[in-house]
N, C-alpha and C positions, 0 to 999 in steps of 0.2 A: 400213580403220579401224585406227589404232593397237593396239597391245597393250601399250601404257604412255605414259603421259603424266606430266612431272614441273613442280613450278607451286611459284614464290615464295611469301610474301607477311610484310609489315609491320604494325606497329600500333604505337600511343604512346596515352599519354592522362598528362596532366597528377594530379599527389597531391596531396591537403589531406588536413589533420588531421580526425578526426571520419569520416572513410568508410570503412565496410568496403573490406577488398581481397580479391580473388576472383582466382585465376590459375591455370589448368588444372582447373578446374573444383572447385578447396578455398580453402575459407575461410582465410585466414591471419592471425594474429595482428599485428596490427600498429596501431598508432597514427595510420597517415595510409591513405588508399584513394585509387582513383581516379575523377576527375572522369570523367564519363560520361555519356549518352540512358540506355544502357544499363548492367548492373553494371558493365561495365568492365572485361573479363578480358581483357586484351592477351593473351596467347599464343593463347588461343580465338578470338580476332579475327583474327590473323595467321594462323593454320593455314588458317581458312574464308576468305581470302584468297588463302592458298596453292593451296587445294583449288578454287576459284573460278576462278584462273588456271591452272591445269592444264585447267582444262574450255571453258577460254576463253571463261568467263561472266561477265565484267567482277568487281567488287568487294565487298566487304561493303556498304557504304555505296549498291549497284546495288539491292540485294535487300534489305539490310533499314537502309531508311533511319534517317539520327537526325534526322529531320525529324517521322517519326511518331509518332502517340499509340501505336501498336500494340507499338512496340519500348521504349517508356518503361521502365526499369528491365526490363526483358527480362534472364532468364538465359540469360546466353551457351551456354550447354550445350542449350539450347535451337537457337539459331542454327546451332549444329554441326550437331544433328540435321535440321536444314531444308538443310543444305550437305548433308551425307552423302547424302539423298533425291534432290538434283540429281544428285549424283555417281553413286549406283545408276540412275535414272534413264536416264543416260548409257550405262550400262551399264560403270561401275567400283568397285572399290574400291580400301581404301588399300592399298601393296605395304609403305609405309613412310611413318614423319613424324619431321622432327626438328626440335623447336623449342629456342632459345634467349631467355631470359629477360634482361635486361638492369638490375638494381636494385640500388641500393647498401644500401640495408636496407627491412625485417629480411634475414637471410638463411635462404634458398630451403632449403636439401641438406635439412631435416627432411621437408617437404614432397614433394618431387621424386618418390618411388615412388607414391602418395597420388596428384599428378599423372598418372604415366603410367597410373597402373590407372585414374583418372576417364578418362582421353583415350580407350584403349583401347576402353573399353566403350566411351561414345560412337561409337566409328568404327567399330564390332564388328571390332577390330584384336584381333591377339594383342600381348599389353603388351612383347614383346621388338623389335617391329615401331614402338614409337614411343621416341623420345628426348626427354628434357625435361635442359636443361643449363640452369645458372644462371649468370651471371657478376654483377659488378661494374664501373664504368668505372674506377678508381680515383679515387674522387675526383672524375673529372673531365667536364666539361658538366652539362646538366641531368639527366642522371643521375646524373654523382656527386655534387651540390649535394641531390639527394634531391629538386629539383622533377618528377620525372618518371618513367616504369618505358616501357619498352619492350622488343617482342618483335620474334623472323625466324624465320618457319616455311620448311619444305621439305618438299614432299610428291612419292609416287611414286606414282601411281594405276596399277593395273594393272586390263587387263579382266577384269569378272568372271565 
């Protein structure tokens, strides 16, 4: 059996005006949110993806469908806690996580420490063991046109 395992993962969801935006597990001020089943926290989706494929337990979308009634408006911090359970299960935790955030506004850096202490906890990580970086595309695709926010997590499970 390993003594470390490391695991991708992606996420995207579509912005309108009028929805909260939820990302790392805080509220953020903002004027548009994201389309969703659930809140819609792309980095929390991407991580539990990440964490997912490091366990080589197929996807987000495997485990908690957006077909169901059960995940409707589901808080993602929730969904982590149900990844993290897999992952102990398994018999791992996290060694490390480092998510990138991808949105052209608002912008993240207020947020970002607020992020890693929500991630932390969640992962019962110590907050020096997760990274939250924010970028911008300049401008360009549907991220810089502001139709979209997308995340890439990386994770390192180590046995626990």
């Amino acid at each position: 059996m390993e003594n470390f395992r490391i695991g991708n993962g992606y996420d995207v969801h579509a912005l309108a005006e009028g929805l909260p935006l939820r990302l790392g597990g805080v509220d953020i001020e903002s004027p548009v949110g994201c389309v969703a089943h659930s809140d819609g926290d792309v980095p929390i989706h991407a991580l539990c993806d990440a964490i997912l494929g490091a366990l080589a337990l197929g996807d987000i979308g495997k485990h908690f469908p957006d077909t169901s009634d059960e995940f409707r408006g589901i808080d993602s911090c929730i969904l982590l806690e149900r990844t993290m359970a897999l992952a102990a299960e398994a018999g791992y935790r996290i060694g490390n996580a480092d998510i990138t955030v991808a949105l052209q506004r608002p912008r993240l850096a207020p947020y970002i420490e607020r992020m890693r202490e929500r991630l932390a906890g969640l992962m019962s990580a110590p907050v020096d063991a997760v990274s939250v970086k924010a970028t911008t595309t300049e401008k360009l695709g549907f991220v810089g046109r502001g139709e979209g926010c997308e995340a890439y997590a990386v994770v390192l499970l180590v046995r626990a």
